[in-house]
C-alpha positions in Angstrom: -40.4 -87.2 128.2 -38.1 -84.8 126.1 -34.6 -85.9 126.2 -31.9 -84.0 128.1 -28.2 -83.4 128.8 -28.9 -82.9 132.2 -28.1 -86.2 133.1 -25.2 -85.5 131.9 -24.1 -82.9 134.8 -24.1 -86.0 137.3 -21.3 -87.5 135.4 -19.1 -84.4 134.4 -17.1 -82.7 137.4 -16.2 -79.2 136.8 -13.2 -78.6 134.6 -11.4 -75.6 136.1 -10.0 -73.5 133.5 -6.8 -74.9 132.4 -5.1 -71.5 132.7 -7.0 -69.9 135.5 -4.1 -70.2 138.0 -2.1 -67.7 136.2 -5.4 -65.4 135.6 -5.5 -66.3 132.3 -10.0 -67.4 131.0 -10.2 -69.9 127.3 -13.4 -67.4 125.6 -15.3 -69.3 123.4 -16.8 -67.7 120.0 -19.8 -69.4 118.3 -21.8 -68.8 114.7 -25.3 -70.3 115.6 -26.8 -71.8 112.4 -25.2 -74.9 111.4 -22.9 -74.6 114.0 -24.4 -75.3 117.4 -27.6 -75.4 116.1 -29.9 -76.7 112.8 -33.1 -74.8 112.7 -35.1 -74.8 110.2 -35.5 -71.1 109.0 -36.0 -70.9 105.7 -34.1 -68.7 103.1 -36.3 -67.4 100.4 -34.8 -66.8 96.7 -37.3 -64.5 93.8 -37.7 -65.8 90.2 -36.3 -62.5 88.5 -39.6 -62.3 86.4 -42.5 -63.9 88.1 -41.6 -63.0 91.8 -42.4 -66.5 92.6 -40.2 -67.3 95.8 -38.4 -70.7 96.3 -38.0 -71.2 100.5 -34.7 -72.7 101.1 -32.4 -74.1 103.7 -29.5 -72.5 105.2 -26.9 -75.4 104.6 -28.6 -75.8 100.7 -28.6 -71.8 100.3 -24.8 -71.7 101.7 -24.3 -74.6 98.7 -26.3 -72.6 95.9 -25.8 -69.0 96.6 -22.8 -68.8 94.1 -25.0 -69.8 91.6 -27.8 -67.4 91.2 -27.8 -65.9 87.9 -25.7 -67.9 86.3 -26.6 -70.5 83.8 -28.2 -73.3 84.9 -31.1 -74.4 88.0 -30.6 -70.9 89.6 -30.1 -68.8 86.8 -33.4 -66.3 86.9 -33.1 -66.1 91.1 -32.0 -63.5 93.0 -31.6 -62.5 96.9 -33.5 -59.6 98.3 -32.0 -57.9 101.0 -35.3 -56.4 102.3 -35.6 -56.7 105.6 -39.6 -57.0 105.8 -40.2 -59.7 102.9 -37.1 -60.0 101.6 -34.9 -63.2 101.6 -34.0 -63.1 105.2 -37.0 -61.8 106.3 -37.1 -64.8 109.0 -33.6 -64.1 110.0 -35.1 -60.6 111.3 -36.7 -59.2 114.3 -40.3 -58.3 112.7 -42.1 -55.6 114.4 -46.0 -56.7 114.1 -44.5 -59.8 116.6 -44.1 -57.5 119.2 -45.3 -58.8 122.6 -44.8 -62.2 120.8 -42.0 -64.5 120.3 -39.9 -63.8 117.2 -38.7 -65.9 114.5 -35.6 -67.2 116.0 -37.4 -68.4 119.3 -40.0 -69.5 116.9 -37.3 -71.7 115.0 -35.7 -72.8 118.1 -38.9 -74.1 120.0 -40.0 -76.1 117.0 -36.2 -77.5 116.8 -36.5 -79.0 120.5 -39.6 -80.4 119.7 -37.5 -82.6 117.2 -35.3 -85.5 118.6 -32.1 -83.8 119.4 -29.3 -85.5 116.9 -31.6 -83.5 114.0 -30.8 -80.2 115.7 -28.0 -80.5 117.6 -25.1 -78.9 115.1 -20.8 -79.8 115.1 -20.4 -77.6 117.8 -23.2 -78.3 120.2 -20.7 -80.2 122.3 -18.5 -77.6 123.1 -20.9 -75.1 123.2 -22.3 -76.9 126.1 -19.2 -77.6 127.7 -18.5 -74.2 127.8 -21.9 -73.0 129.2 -21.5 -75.7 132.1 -18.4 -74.6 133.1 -19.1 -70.8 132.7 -16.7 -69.9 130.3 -17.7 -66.8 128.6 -19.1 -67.1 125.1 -19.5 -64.3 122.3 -22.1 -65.5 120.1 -21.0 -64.2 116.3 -24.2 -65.0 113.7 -25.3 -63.3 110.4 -28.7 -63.3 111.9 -30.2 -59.7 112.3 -31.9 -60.1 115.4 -31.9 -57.8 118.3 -29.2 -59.4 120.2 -32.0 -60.0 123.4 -33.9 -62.0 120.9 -30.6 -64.3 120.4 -30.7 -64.4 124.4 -34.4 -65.5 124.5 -33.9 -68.3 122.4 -30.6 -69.9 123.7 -33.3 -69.7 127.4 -35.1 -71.9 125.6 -32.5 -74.7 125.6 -32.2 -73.7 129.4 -36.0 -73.8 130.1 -36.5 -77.4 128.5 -33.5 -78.7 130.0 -30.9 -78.8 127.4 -28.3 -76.5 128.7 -28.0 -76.8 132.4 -27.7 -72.2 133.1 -27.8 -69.3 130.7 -24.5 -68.7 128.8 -22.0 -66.1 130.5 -22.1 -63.9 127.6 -19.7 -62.1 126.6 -20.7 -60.6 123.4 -23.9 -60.9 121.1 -23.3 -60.1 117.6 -26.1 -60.8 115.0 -24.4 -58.9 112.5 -27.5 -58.2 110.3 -28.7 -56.0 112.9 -29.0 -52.8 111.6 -27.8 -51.4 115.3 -24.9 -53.8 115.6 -24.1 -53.3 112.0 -23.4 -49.4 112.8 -21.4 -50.2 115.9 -19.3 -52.1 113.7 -18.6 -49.3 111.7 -21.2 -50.3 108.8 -23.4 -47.5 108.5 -24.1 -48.2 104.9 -24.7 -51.6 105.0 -22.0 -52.6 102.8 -19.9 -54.9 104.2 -20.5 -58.9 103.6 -21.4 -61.0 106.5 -17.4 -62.4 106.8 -16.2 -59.1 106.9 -19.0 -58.1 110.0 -17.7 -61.2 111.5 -14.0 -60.1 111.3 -14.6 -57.0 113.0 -16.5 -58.6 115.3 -14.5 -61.2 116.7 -11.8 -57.9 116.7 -14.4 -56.6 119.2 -15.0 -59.6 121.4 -11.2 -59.7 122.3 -11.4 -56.5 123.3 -14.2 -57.3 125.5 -12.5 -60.3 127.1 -8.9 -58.1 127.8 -11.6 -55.2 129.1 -13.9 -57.1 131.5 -11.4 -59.8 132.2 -8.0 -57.8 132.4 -5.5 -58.5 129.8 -3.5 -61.4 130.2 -1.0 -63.3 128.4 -2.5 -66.6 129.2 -5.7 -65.6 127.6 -6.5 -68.2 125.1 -9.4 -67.6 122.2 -11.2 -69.9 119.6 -14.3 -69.4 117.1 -16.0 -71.8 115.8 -18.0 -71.3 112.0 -18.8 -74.1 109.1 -18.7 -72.0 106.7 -15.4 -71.1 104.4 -16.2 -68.0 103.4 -16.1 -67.0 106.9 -13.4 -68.6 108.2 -10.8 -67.1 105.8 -11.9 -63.9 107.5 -12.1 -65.0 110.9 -8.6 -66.4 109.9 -7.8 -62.9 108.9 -9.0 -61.4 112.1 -6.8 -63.7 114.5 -3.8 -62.8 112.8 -4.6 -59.3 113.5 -4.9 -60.2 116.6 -2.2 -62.0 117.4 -0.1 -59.7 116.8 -1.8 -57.5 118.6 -1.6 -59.6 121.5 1.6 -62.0 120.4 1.5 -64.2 123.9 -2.0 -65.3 123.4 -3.3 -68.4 121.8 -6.0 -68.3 119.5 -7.9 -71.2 117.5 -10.3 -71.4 114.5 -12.1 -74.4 114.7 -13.6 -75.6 111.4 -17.4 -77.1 111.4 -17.3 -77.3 107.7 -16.4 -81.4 107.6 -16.2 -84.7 109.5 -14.4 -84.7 111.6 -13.9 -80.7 112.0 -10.3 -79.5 112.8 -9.0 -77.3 115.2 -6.2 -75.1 114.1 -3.8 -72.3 115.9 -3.2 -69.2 114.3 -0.1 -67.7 114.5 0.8 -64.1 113.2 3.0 -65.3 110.2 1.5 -67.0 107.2 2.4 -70.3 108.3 0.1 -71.6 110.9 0.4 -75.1 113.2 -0.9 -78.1 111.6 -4.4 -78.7 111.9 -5.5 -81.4 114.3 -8.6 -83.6 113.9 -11.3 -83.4 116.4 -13.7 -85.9 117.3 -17.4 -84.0 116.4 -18.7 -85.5 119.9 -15.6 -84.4 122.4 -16.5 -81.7 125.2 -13.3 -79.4 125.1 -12.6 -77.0 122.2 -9.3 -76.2 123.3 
């Protein structure tokens, strides 16, 4: 029998939100890969001369992507952006899969067939404490799926009895989405994936003060491993704070062992960063 979490719903009462008495919701912000989850899509990288492509992972691409075309290993490699056979060609809705599941449920269903400490990323914990008690979550990834196709896989986890109900979403942001890229004021396609991710996260505040009314006892964290993105995200909750000066917002780093939790404030000089056991249920 596949392993579960299930089991653990029978031990875990509902934890009311700690603010909800005052009207105040915690939203919780997740990047996917590496983050909540490991799949195993692979990045591919093209020899400059041969076109011979060299499949990669995303945590080893994340480690080498610096280095392509400069001296040494990675020297005559180069990403292409093409969405159809490009380098992340898998991290892309593809059309002749219609009527079939795309890559991403693809990559998901052969994850759960795995045991689940290989797929299971930092944040898995928190991302299914907040599912269980119905927090909403904005899911923030550089994927470029349609954001449905995000959906269908996270179901996935709820049909084989990982996650105990669908998430209540807040926001789906694959950034790489040509669509979602527009609506993000990227027409071009010019902005990096941090920057996406910054306006983003802008966006999914504005969501949660929309849907759920603004309030002052709002509180706000996103979770990413990887640097790059947090100094943005970083970036983005200081515009926000000051913006909205009462609330509290978090940026929980993935990146290490154990991963940190840290408040932003709307100065330079944020609160000291507090160590978080990777296995502990609450984000906040």
């Amino acid at each position: 029998m596949k392993p579960t979490q299930l089991d653990l719903d029978l031990r875990l009462a509902k934890d009311p939100d700690r603010n909800s008495k005052h009207g105040g919701r915690s939203f919780y912000f997740f990047d996917i890969d590496d983050n909540v989850l490991h799949l195993s899509t692979p990045i591919y990288i093209f020899h400059r001369q041969t076109g011979e492509e060299l499949a990669l992972g995303t945590a080893k691409f994340a480690q080498i992507q610096h280095l392509l075309g400069k001296p040494g290993e990675y020297e005559d490699f180069r990403v292409d952006t093409d969405d159809l056979n490009g380098s992340f060609r898998r991290f892309r809705d593809n059309k002749k899969k219609r009527g079939r599941p795309q890559f991403f449920v693809e990559d998901v269903a052969a994850a759960l067939a795995r045991p689940d400490y290989l797929w299971k990323g930092p944040s898995w914990d928190c991302f299914y404490y907040a599912v269980y008690n119905a927090r909403p979550v904005s899911l923030i990834t550089a994927r470029g799926h349609h954001p449905d196709t995000i959906k269908q896989g996270i179901s996935l986890l709820v049909k084989e009895g990982f996650l105990p109900a669908e998430p209540n979403y807040l926001d789906v942001f694959p950034v790489s989405n040509s669509a979602v890229r527009r609506g993000l004021g990227d027409r071009g396609k010019r902005l990096s994936t941090a920057v996406l991710k910054k306006k983003a996260i802008i966006k999914c505040v504005g969501s949660a003060m929309k849907k759920y009314g603004p309030s002052s006892m709002h509180r706000f964290g996103m979770s990413d491993d990887d640097p790059a993105n947090i100094a943005l995200i970083i970036e983005a909750v200081r515009i926000l704070k000051k913006r909205h000066p009462l609330n509290s917002f978090y940026v929980i780093h993935t990146d290490r062992t154990p991963f940190t939790k840290e408040e932003i404030l709307a100065g330079e000089e944020d609160l000291p960063r507090e160590d978080i056991c990777p296995d502990q249920l609450e984000l906040f």
